[in-house]
N, C-alpha and C positions, 0 to 999 in steps of 0.2 A: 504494500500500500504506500504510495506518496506522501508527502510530509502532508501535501494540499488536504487531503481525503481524513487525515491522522483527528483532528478536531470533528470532525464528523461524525466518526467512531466513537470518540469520546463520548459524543454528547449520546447518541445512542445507546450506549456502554450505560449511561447514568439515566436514562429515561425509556423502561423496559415496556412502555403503554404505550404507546405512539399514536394518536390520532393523524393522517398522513391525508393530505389534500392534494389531486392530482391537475396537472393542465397538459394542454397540447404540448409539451415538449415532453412527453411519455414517449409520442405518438407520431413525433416524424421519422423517426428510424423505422416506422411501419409504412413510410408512402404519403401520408396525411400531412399536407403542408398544414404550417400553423398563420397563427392573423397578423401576430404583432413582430416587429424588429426589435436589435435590441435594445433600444430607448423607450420601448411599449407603445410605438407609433405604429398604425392601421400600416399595415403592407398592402394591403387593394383596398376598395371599395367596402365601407361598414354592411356587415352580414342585413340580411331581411332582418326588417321590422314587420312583431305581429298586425301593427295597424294598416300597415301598407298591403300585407300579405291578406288581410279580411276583404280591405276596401277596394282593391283596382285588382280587377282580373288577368288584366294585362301582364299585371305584376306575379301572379300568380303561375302564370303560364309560364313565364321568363323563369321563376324558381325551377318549376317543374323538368323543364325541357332541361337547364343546366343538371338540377339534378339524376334526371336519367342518363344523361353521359358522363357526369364524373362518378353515378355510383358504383361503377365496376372496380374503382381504387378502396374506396369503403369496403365494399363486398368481399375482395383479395385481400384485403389488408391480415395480417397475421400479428403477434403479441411482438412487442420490442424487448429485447434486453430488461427497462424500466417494469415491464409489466409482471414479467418471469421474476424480478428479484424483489418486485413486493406481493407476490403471489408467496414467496419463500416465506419473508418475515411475515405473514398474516399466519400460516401454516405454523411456524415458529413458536405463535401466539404472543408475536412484539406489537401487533395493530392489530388497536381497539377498533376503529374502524375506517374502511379507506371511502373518501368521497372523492367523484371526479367531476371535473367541470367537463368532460369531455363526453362525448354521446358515442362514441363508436365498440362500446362495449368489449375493447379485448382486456381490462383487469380481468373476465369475467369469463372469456375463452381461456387465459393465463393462472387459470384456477382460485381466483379469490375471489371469496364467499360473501362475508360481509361489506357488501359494496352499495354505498348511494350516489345515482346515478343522478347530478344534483339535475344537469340542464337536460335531462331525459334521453332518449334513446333513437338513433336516427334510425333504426333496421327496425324499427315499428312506425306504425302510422297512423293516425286516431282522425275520427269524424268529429269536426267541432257540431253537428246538430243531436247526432245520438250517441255521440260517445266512445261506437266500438272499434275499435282497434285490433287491425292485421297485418300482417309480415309486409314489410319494404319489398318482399323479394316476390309476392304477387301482384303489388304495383306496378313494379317495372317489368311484369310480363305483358301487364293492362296497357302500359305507355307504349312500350315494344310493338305489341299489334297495333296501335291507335295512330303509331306515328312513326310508318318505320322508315321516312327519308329520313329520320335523323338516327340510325341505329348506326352507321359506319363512322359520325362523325368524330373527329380528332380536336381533342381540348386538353390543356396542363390542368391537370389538379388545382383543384382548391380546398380551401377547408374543408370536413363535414360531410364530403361524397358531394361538393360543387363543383363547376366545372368552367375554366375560363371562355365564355363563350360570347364572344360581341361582334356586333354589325349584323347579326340574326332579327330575321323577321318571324318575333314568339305567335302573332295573332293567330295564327292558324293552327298552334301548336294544340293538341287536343286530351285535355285534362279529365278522366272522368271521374265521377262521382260517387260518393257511397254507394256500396253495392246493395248496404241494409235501407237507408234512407233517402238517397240523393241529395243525401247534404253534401259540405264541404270538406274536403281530405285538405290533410294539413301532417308533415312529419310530427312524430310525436318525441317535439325538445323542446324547449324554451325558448323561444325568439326575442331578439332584443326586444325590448317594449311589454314581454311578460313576468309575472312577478313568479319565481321558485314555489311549486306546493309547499304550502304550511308543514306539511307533514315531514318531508325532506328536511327543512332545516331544521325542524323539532327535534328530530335526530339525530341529525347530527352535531348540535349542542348540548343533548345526553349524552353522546360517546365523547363528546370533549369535558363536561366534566367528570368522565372517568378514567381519562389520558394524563400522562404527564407532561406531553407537551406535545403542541403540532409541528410536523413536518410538511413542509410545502416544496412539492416537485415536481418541477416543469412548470413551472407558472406564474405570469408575471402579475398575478392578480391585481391585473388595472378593471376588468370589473367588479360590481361590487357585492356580486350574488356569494364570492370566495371570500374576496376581502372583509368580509363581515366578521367571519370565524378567526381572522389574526384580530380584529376588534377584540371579538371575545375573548378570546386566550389572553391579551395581552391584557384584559379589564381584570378578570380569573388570576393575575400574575404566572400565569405559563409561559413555559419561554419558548420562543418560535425559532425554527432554522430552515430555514430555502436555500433549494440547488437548483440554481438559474443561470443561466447565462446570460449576463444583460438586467439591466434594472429591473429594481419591481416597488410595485407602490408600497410596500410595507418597507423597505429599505430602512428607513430611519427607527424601525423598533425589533428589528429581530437581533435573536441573542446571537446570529450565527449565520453566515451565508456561506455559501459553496457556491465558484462559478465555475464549474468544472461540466462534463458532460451526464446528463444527469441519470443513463444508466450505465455506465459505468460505475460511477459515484455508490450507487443503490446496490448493488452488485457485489463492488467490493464490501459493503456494509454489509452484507446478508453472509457474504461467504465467512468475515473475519468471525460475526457474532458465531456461526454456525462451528468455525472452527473452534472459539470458546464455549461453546456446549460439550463439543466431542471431547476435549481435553478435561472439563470438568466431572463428565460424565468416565473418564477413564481411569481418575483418581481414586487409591483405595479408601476405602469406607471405612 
């Protein structure tokens, strides 16, 4: 382990409850670009807003269409480094419990269990009229049939299973509708402009008062659906550590930053702890 990585350890060594807060820098070693640079400044165009996404259909379509060409990176996308090595310490039983700002579900392909999914889950899709909710991966068989000029077309990744896609004419694109109600499909995550289920952050401010301190990785928590919970930890007197590369809005109160690569970082943490178990465990009695 590097001297960089060595206070990382430490502080994990001395806080065996981890509450651990995940962001898109999990998730690009899986394909998944993320939003922000490292100053925490918009790299493209701000994501949909739910209000946009309700009111103008146009708008709608334009989400839709991008997102059935970029979801095949989503779809492919497989667990990182980050994911396998907090899959370890949760198995460990060093996380109390892991929340990601992220929707692409691979803590959860990467075998960790207690997982809140805070901004929801983009491989589902919900009807804002009646509610029900069904797999991403029969929509885009719906899109596929409905609109197959655009099933060859070529776009760079973007966040989220989006897809760079401009100078396209969406109006024709053809979006359908509840198969239960003919309401409106809508992926089922949080769009800028919606407020987190009450339920989600109830929860995870019980598992932070039963943590000895948060861990934040990959994540420049400039929004403030995460940032809330270094609020609370640092209100609690818990003490915070982020492995980011690049600014982040708690900067001026954590006990501890890592700007190192942040699975590797996690990795080496999992393997050193794992090594001090089997040595402890090898001790005569």
């Amino acid at each position: 382990m590097t001297d960089m990585l060595a206070p990382l350890l430490a502080f994990a060594t001395r806080h065996p409850r981890l509450l651990v807060l995940t962001g898109a820098g999990c998730s690009t070693e899986a394909g998944i670009p993320d939003y922000r640079d490292a100053a925490g400044a918009w790299k493209r165009s701000e994501p949909m807003r739910f209000q946009l996404f309700v009111a103008d259909a146009l708008a709608r379509k334009r989400y839709w269409a991008r997102s059935m060409v970029g979801w095949r990176t989503m779809a492919n996308a497989q667990p990182t480094t980050a994911h396998r090595a907090l899959a370890q310490l949760q198995a460990a039983g060093r996380v109390e419990l892991l929340v990601t700002q992220n929707v692409d579900g691979l803590h959860g392909t990467a075998g960790s269990t207690e997982v809140v999914d805070l901004h929801g889950r983009i491989d589902t899709v919900c009807c804002l009229g009646c509610g029900a909710r069904t797999p991403r991966t029969a929509l885009q068989q719906e899109l596929t049939l409905r609109n197959p000029a655009w099933v060859g077309l070529q776009a760079l990744s973007a966040p989220d299973g989006d897809a760079d896609l401009e100078a396209r004419d969406f109006a024709q694109f053809d979006v359908p509708p509840c198969a239960a109600c003919g309401g409106m499909l809508k992926p089922d995550v949080v769009f800028f402009g919606e407020n987190v289920p009450r339920d989600r952050v109830d929860a995870v401010r019980a598992a932070l008062a039963q943590s000895d301190a948060l861990l934040v990785a990959g994540s420049s928590l400039m929004v403030y659906s995460g940032y809330r919970f270094v609020e609370d930890a640092v209100a609690a007197g818990k003490p915070v550590v982020a492995i980011n590369r690049g600014r982040t809005r708690a900067d001026a109160v954590l006990t501890l930053k890592v700007e190192h690569e942040v699975g590797d970082a996690l990795q080496a943490v999992a393997a050193a702890l794992a090594e001090s178990r089997q040595t402890l465990q090898q001790q005569p009695r």
